[in-house]
VOMARLUM-47643 format. One record per atom (N, C-alpha, C, O): residue in one letter; x negated, y, z. Coordinates in steps of 0.001 Angstrom, whole numbers, padded with zeros to 6 digits, always signed. Layout:
<nodes>
aXYZ...
</nodes>
This chain:
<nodes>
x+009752-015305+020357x+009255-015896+019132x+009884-015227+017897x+009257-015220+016838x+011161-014636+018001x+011754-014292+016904x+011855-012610+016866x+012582-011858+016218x+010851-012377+017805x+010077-010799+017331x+009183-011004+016750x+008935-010308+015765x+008173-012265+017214x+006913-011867+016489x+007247-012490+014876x+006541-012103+013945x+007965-013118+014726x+008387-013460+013331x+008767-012382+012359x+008361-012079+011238x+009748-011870+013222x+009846-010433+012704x+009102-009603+012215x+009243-009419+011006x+008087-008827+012914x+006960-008326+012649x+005572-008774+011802x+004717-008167+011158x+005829-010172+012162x+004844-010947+011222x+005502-010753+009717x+004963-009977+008928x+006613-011442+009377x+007277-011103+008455x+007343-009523+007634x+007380-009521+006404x+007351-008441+008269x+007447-006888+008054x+005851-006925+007456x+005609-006508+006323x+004792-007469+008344x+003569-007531+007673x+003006-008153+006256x+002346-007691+005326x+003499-009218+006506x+003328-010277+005008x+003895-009433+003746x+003390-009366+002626x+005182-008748+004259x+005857-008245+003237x+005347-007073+002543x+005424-006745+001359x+004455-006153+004218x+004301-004952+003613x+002540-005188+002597x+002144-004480+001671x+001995-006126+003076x+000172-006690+002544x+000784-006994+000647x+000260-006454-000327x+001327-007444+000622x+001914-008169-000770x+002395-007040-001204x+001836-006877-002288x+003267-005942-000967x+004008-004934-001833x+002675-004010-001944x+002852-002966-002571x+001484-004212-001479x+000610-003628-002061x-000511-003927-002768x-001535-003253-002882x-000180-005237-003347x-001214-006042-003823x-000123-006026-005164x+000845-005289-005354x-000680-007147-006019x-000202-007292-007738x+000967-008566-007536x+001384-009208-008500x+001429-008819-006073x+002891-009443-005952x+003629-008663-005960x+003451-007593-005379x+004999-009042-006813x+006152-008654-006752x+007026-008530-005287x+008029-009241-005224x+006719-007699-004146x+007124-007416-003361x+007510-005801-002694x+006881-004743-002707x+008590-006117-002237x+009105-004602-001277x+008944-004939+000005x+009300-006043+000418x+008249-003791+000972x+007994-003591+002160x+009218-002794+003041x+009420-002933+004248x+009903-002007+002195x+010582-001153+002797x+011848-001216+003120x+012325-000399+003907x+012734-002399+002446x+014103-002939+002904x+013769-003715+004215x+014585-003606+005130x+012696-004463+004404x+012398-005293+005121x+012400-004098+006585x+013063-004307+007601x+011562-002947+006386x+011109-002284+007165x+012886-001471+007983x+013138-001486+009188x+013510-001063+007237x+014877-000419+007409x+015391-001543+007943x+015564-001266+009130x+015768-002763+007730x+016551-004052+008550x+016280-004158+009771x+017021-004587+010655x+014779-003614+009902x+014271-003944+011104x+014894-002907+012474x+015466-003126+013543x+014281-001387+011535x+015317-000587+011835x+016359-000582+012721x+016418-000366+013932x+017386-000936+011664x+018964-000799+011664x+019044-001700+012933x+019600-001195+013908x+018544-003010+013052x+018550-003561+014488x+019022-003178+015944x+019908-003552+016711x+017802-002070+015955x+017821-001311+016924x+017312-002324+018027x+017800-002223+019153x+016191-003470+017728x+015776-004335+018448x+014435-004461+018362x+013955-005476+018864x+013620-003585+017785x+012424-003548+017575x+011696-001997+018055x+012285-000936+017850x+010269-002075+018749x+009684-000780+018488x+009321-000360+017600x+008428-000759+016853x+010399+001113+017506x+009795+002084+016253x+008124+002166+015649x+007527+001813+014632x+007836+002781+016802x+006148+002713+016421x+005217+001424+016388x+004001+001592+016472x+005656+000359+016289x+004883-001530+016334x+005605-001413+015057x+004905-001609+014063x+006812-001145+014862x+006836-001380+013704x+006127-000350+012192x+005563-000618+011131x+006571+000861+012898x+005372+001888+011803x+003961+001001+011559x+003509+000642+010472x+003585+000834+012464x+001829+000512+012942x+001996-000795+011857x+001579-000695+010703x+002681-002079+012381x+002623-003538+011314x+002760-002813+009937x+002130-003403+009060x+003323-001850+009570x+003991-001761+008269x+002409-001275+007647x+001692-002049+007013x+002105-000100+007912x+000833+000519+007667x-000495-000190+007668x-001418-000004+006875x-000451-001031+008680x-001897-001831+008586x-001704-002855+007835x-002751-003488+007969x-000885-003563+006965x+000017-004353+006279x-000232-003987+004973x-000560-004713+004034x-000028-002676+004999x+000103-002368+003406x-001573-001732+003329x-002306-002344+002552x-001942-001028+003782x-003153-000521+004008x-004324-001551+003574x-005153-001493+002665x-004069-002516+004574x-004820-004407+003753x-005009-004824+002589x-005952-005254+001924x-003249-004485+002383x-002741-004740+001000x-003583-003971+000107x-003929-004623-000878x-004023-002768+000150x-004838-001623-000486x-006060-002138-000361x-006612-002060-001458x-006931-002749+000639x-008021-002975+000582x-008090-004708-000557x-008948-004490-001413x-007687-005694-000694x-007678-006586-001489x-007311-006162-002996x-007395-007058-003836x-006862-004725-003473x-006621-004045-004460x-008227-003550-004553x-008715-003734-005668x-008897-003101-003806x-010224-002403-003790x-011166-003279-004257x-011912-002931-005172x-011257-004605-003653x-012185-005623-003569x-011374-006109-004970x-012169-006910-005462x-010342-006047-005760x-010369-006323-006818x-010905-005348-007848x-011640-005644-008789x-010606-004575-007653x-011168-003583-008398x-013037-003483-008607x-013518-002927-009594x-013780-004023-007671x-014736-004256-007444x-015410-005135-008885x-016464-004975-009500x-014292-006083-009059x-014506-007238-009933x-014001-007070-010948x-014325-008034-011642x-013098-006125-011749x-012678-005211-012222x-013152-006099-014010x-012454-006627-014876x-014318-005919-013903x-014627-005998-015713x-015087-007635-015855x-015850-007929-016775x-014671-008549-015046x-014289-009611-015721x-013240-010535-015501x-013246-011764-015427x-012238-009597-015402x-010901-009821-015415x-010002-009293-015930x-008882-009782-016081x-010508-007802-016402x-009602-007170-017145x-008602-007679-017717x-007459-007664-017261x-009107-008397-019242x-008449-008482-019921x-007642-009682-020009x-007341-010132-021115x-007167-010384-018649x-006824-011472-018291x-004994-010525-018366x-004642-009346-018394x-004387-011668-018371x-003010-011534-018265x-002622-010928-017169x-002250-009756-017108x-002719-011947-015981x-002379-011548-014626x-002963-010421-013866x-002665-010122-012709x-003722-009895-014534x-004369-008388-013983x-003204-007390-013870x-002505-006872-014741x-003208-007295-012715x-001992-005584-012288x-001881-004654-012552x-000859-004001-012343x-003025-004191-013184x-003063-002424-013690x-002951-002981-015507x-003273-004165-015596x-002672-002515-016506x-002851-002591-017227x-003505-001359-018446x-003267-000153-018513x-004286-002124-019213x-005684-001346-019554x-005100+000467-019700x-005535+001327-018933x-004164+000752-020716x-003598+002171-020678x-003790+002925-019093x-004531+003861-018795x-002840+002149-018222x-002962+002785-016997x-003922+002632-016208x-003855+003388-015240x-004919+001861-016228x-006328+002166-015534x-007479+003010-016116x-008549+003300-015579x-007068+003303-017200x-007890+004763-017924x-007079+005918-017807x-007435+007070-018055x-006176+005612-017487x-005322+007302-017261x-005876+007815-015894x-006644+008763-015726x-005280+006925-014871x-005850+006525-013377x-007333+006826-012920x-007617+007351-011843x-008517+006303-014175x-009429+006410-013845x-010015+008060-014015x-010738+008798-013345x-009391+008146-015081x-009550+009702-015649x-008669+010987-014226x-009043+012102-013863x-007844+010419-013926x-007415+011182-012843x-007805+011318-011420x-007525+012214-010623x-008631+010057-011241x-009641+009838-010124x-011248+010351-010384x-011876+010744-009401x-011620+010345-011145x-013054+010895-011567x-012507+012504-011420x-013314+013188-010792x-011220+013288-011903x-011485+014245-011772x-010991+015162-010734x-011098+016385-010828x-010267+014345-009410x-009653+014640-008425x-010786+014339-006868x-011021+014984-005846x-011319+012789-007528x-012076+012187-006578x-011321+011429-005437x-010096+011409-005564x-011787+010876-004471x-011347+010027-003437x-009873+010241-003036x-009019+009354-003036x-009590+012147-002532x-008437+012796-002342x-007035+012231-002830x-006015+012077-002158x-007326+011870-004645x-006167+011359-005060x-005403+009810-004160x-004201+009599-004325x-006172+008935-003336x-005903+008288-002576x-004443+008627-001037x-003809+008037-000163x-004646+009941-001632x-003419+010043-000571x-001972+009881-001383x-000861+010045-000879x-002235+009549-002649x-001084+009172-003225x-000881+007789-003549x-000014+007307-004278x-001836+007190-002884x-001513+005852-002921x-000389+005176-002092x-000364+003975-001826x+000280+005837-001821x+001858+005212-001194x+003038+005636-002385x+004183+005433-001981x+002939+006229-003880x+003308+006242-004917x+003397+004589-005320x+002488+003762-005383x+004666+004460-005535x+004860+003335-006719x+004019+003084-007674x+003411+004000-008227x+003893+002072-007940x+002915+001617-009333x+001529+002188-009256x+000576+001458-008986x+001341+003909-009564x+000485+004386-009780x-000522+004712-008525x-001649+005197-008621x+000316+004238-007052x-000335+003939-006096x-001417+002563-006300x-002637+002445-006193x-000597+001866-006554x-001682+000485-006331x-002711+000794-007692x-003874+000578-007352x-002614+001221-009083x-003691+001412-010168x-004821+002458-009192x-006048+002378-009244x-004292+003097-008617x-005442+004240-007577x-006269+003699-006867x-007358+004166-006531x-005531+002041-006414x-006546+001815-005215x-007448+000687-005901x-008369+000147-005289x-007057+000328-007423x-007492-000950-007747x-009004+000067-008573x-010146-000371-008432x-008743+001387-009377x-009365+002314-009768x-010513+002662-008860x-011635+002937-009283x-010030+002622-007053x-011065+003440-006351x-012340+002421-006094x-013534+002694-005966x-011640+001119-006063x-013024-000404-006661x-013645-000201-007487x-014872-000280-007425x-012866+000190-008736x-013761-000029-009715x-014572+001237-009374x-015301+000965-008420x-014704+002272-009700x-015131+003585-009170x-016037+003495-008135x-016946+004320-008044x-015872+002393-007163x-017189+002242-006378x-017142+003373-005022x-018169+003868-004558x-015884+003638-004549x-015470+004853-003479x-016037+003803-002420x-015768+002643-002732x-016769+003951-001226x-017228+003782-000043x-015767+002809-000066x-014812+002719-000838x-016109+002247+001037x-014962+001124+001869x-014080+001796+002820x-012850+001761+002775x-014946+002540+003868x-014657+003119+005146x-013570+004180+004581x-012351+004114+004736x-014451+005372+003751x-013368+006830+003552x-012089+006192+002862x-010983+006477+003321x-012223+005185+001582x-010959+004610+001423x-010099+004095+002107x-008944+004299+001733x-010254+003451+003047x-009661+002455+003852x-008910+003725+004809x-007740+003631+005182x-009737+004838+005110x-008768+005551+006110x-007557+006163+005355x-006363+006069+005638x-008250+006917+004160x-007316+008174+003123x-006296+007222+002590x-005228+007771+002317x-006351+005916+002369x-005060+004955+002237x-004375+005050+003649x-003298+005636+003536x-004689+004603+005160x-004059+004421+005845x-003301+006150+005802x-002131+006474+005598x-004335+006867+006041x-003246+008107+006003x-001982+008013+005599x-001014+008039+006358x-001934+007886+004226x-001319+007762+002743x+000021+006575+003410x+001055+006986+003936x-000109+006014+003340x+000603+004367+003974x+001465+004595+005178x+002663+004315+005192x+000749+005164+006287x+001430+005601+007543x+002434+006628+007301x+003607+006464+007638x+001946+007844+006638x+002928+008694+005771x+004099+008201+005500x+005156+008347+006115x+003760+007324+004094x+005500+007172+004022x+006284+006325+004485x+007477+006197+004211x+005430+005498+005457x+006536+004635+006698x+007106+005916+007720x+008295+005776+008006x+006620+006812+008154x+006922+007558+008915x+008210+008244+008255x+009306+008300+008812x+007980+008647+007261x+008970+009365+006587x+010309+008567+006335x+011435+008990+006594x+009962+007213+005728x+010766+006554+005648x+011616+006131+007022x+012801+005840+006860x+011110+006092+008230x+011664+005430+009409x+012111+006508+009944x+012872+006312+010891x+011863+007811+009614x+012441+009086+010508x+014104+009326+009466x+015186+009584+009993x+013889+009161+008000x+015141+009318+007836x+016253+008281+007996x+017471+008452+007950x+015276+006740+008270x+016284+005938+008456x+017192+006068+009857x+018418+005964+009916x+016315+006313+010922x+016998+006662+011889x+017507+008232+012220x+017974+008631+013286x+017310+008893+011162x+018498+010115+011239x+019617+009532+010208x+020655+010183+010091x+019498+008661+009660x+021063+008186+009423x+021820+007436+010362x+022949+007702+010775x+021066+006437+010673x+022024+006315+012174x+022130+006597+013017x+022618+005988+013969x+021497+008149+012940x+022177+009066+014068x+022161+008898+015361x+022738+009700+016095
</nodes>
């Protein structure tokens, strides 16, 4: 019971650090780590399909995009969703592999809604993107502990 909590937990954490909650996926993800009581790859996999989610409820907001804008609680704010948008119109879908970037990750995926990018090609070029830097992140965590 107190694996799948675990992992459930690593998930919740990683869906929210990619949505417009104030959350980190990646201390959570290293604790898990450091354990040395969890599978490496269940845990890559929860983290990625977690945050990846997290990217798709950014999409489906973005969808809805122009009557919410100018609401408070909106996550991108207007400057950075015209910079974003301007950098996605002239990169196209591709720029989605930088959606595991801080901040300007989640304006990319809330941008690729508004923008109207297919569901499917997004949903993968995020997971790419997502799996990436859990991988990266979990390969140097465990070359520190060696």
């Amino acid at each position: 019971m107190i694996d799948f909590a675990s992992y459930f937990g690593l998930f919740i954490a990683a869906l929210g650090a990619a949505t417009i909650l104030p959350m980190q996926s990646e201390p959570v993800l290293v604790g898990l780590l450091v354990t040395g009581k969890f599978s490496v790859p269940a845990l890559v996999a929860v983290a990625s399909v977690g945050n990846t989610l997290g990217s798709v409820a950014n999409w489906f907001l973005g969808r809805g995009v122009e009557r919410f804008r100018d609401r408070r609680w909106f996550p991108v704010g207007e400057k950075v969703l015209e910079r974003s948008s301007r950098w996605y119109r002239r990169y196209g879908k591709w720029t989605l592999l930088l959606s595991w970037m801080p901040l300007f990750g989640d304006a990319l995926t809330v941008v690729a809604g508004v923008l109207r990018e297919p569901l499917i090609p997004f949903t993968i070029l995020v997971f790419v993107a997502k799996t990436g830097r859990y991988v990266v992140l979990t390969l140097a965590t465990l070359e520190i502990l060696g």
